[in-house]
C-alpha positions in Angstrom: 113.1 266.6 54.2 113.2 267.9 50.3 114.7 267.3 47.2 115.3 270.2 44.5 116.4 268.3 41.5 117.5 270.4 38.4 117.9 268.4 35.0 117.0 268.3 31.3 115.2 265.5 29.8 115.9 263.6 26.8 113.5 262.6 23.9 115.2 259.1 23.9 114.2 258.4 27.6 110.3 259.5 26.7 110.0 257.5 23.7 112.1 254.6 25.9 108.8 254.9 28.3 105.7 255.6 25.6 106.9 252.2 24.6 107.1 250.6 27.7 103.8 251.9 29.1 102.3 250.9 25.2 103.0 247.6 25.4 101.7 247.7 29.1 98.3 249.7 28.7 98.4 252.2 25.9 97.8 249.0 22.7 94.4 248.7 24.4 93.8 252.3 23.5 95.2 252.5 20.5 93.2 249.5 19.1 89.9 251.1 19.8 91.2 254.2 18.2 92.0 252.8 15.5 88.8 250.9 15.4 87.1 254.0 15.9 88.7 256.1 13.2 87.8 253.0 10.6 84.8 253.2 11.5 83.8 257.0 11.4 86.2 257.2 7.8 84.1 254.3 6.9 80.9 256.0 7.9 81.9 258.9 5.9 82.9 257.1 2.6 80.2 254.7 2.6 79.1 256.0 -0.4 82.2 255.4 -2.5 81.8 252.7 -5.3 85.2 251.0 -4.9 85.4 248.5 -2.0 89.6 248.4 -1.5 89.3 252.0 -1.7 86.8 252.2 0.9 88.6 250.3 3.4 92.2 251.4 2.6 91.1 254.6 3.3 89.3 253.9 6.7 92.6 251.7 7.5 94.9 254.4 6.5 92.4 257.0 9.2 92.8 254.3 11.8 96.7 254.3 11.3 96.8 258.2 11.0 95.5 258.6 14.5 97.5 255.7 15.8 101.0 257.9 14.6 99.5 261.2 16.1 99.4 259.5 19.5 102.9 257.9 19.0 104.1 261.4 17.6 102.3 263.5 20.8 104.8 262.5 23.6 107.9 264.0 21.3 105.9 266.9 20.2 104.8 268.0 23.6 108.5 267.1 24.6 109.7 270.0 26.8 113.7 269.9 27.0 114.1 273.1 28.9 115.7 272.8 32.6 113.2 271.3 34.4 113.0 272.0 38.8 111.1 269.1 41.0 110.9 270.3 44.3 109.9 267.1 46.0 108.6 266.6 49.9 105.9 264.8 52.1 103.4 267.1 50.3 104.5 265.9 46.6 105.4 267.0 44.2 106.2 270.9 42.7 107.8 271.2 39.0 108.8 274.6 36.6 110.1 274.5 33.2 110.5 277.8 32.4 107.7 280.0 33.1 105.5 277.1 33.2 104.8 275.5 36.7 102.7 272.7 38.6 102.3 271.2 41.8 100.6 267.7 42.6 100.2 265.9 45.8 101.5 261.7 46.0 97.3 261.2 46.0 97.5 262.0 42.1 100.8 259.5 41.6 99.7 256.2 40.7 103.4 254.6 40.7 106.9 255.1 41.2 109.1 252.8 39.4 113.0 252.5 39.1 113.8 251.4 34.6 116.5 251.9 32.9 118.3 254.4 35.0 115.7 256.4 35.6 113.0 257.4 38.2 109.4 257.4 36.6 106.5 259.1 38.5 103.9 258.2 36.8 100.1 260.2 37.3 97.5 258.3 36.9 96.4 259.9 34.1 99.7 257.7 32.7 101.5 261.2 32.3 105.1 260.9 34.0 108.1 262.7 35.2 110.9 261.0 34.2 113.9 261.8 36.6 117.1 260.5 35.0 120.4 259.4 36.5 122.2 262.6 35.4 119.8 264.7 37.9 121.4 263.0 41.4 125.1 263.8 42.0 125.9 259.8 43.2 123.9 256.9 42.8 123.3 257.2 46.8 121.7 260.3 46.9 119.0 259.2 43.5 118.6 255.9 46.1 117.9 258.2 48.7 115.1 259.9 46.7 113.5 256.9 45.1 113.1 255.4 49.0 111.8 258.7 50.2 109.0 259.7 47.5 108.3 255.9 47.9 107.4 255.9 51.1 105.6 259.4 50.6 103.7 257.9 48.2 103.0 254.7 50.1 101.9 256.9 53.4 99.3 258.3 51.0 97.9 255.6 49.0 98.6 253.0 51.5 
């Protein structure tokens, strides 16, 4: 069995999922960022003579890298028609000339939120797989149980 599913995605359904994986995982990294931003800012203005200046400026490094990872999901937004050719093998995808395959081995979850399908890599990169891509409710729960059980053949 495969599915061709043919949809755009929407910035609002990213950002909808940055925040859920942030307040899952991503805080974590976005903490030592920061940290390590302060700290390298702080390095280089060490030899400033005024204290609040010092620090506001390593604060305001550690902040600056903090929006550039919030901002990088809608930059690197791609809201062309998007093919997923899904099977037992996994998973192939185009957006325009661009194209990619994966097998279920490099999936680390699937997950149903919000009306929406979310494979997620492990590298926490995800294709989101909206509502609007199926043509009834049945057939998008028809392709959440199959790539779940792909997926659980393999990392099972």
């Amino acid at each position: 069995m495969e599915f061709t599913i043919v949809y755009h995605s929407a910035k609002a359904e990213v950002m909808r999922w940055y925040w859920k994986v942030w307040k899952q995982k991503l805080w974590q990294i976005h903490v030592l960022a920061f940290l390590l931003a302060s700290a390298v800012a702080s390095i280089f203005l060490r030899g400033a003579s005024d204290t609040y200046a010092h620090i506001a400026w390593s604060a305001i490094a550690g902040f600056a890298v903090i929006v550039f990872f919030a901002l990088y999901p809608l930059a690197a937004f791609k809201s062309q028609l998007r093919t997923l050719v899904v099977n037992e093998s996994g998973i192939k995808t185009s957006i325009g000339a661009k194209s990619g395959q994966l097998g279920w081995g490099e999936v680390r979850s699937i997950e149903r939120v919000d009306g929406c399908i979310y494979i997620v890599r492990k590298n926490y990169n995800s294709y989101i797989v909206p509502r609007r891509a199926f043509t009834s409710e049945a057939e998008m729960g028809q392709f959440l149980a199959s790539i779940t059980a792909w997926h659980g053949g393999v990392a099972g």
